[in-house]
N, C-alpha and C positions, 0 to 999 in steps of 0.2 A: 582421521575420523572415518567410520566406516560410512556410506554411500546411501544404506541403508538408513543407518542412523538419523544422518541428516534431512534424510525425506521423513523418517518421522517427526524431527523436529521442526519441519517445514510443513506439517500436517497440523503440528500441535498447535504451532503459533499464527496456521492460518485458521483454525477450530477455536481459537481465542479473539482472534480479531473478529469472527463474525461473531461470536456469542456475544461478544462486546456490542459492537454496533446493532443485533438485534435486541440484547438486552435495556440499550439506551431507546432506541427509537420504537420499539413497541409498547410501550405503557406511554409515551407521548400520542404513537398514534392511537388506539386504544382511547385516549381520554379524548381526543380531538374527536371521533369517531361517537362517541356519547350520544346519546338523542334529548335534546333540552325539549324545554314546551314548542319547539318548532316540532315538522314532521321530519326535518333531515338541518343536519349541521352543514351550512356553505361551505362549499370545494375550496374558497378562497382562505377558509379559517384554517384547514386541514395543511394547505398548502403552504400557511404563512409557518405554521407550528413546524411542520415537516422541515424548512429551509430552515426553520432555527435548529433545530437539532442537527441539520446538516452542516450547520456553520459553526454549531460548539463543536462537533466530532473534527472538521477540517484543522479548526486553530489547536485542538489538542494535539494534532498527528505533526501537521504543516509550522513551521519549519521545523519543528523540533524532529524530526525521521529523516533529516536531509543532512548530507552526509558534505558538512560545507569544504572540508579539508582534500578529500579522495572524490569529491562524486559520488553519484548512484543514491540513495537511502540506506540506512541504519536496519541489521535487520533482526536486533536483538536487545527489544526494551523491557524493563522488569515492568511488574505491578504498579512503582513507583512513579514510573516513567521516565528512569533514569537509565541511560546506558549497561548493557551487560554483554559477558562475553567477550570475544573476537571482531566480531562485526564480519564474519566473511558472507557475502553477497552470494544470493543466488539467484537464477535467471526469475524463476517466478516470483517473488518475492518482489522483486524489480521493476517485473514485466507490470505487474499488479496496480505497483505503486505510478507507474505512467498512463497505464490504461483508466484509472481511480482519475486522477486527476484529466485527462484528458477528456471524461466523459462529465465531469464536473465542470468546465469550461465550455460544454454545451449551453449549460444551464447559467450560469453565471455572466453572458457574456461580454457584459459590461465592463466586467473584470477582470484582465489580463493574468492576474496572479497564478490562476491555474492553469493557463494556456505556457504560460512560464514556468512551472512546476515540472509540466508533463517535456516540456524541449531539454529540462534539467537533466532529466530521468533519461531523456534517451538520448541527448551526449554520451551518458555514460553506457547506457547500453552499446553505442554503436563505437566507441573506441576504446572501453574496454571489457566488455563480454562479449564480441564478436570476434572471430577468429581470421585475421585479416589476410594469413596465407591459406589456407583452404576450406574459409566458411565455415557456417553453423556457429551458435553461440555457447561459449561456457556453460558448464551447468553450475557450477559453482568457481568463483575467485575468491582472493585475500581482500581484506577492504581496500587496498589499495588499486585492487583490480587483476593481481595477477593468476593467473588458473592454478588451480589445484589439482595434485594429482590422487588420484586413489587407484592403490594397487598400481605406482607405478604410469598409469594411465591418465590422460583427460577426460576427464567426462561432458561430452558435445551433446546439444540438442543440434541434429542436424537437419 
């Protein structure tokens, strides 16, 4: 598959995932945001509404994008929210998926689940998208982790 290709598909299904999560959480915040017979809606309402839509988005994604067999996340779910594709892994997509969680376990911290999520995600980053004889990460592997060539070549974020 050509190089090119894949970054636009890496475009596509990242222009999905936010239209997603903005589509979901702006008409919640939006309605949170209303002005009732007070003069301003409490920060604590806004905040409660905001964490539920953050915690329906989580259990929609979480576990089901975790990739229990190979490591890393899944990085090709339909509309359905079923599996599609290959599943081959690419660094951002990846990267995404540990930095999402890892900044979610700020907030949560009660919760180990996403402090756990994000050490998942970067197992698999660090033993299998990293390139252990001369550095820099994969840009793209097979879901089982092994690099891909195009043209021949690896293609390294160095």
């Amino acid at each position: 598959m050509n190089f090119y290709k894949l970054k636009d598909r890496l475009i596509f299904h990242s222009l999905i995932l936010f239209l997603t999560l903005f589509s979901i959480c702006v008409p919640e915040i939006a309605q949170a945001l209303i002005i009732t017979n007070e003069s301003e809606t409490p920060r604590d309402t806004i905040m409660s509404e905001m964490q539920q839509v953050l915690d329906t988005e989580f259990k929609s994604w979480y576990p089901l994008s975790m990739d229990s067999l190979y490591g890393g996340f899944f990085s090709d779910l339909d509309y359905q929210w079923k599996l599609n594709g290959r599943q081959d892994k690419m660094i951002i997509t990846q990267a995404r998926h540990v930095w999402l969680k890892a900044n979610a376990s700020m907030f949560y911290q009660k919760d180990t689940t996403f402090r756990n999520i994000a050490g998942y995600g970067m197992k698999f980053l660090k033993e299998k998208m990293w390139d252990k004889e001369f550095g820099g990460f994969y840009d793209l592997v097979t879901r089982q982790g092994e690099p891909i060539k195009e043209d021949g070549t690896i293609i390294k974020k160095v």
